[in-house]
N, C-alpha and C positions, 0 to 999 in steps of 0.2 A: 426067418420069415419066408413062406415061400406063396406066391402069389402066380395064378395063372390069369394071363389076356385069353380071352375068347371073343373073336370074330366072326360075325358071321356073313353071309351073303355081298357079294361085290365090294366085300373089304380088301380080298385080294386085287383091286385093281386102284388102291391108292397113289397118285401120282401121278395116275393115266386118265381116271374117269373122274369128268364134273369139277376142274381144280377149280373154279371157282368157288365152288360150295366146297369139297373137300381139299383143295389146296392141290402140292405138288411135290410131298417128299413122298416116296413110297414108305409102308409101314417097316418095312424087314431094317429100312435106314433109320425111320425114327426109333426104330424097338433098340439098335445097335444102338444108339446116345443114350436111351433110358437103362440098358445094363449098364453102360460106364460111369452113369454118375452115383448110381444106387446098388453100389456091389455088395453091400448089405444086405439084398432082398434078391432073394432065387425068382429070377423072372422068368417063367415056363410062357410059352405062346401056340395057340393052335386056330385054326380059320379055317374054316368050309363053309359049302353054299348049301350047305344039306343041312335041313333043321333036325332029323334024327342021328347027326354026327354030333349035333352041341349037344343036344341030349346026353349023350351017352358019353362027352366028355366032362359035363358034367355032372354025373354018376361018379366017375372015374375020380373026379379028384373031389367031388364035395364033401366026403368025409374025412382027409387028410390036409387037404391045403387051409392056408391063415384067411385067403382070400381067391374071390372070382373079381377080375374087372370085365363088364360084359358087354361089347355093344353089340347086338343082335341085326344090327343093320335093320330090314321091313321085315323082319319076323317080330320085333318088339308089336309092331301095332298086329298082330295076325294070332301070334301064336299062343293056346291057352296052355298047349301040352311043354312049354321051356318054361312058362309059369311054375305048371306042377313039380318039373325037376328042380327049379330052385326051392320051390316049397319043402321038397323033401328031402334035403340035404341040409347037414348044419352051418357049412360054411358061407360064411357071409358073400352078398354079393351087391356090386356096385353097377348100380347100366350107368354108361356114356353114350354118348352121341358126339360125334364131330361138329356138326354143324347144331344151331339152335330151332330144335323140331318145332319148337313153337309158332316160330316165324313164317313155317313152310306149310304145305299142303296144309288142308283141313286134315285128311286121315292119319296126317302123323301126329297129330296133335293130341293122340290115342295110345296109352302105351298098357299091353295089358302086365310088363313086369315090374313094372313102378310098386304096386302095393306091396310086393315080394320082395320087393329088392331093399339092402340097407339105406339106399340112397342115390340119387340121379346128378350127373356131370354132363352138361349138355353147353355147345355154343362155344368152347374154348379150344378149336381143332385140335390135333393132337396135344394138344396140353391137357386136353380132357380126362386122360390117360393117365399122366402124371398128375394131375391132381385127385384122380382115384386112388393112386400109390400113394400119397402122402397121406390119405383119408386113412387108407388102413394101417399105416406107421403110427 
């Protein structure tokens, strides 16, 4: 099975920014525990702040991989054009969130890949992650 994480916007500053909402292991550390206990599943990972880099990574693998786990960071609530590329690819995709969007802003309380997506993990910090993995096991 091979499954790619895709991160987007100020996910590369996990550990450093907002630990209270996001906590305080970096992701490069949580991603090393989730290869080790799940070496049965090819964990691919990629993260930019550029919403035409997730685009086109996932072009890249949506017709090849088992799975996307996706958490779009503030493009979930902004972006129709990551909608369209999950729309148009076969493989399945899962959004997370870290924290529980519900709880927070009014404008995140707006996702426009939710109807796209196979399914949403929200609220269970990086475990969110891990139980995307298990969803598509």
């Amino acid at each position: 099975m091979k499954i790619l994480i895709l991160n987007g916007p100020n996910l590369n500053l996990l550990g450093i920014r907002e630990k209270n909402i996001y906590g305080e292991t970096s992701f490069e550390d949580y991603l090393s525990g989730l290869r080790d206990f799940y070496t049965m599943v090819e964990i691919e990972y990629y993260q930019s702040n550029v919403e035409g880099e997730l685009i086109n990574k996932i072009h890249e693998v949506g017709f090849s991989y088992d799975g996307i786990i996706l958490n779009a960071g503030a493009y979930t609530h902004t972006s129709i054009a990551l909608a369209d590329a999950i729309s148009a690819v076969p493989c399945p995709v899962i959004e997370v969130h870290i924290s529980n969007t519900a709880k927070r802003e009014a404008f995140r309380h707006v996702s426009f890949l939710t109807p796209v997506c196979r399914g949403v993990i929200a609220g269970f910090g990086l475990k969110s992650y891990e139980l995307a993995l298990q969803a598509f096991m």
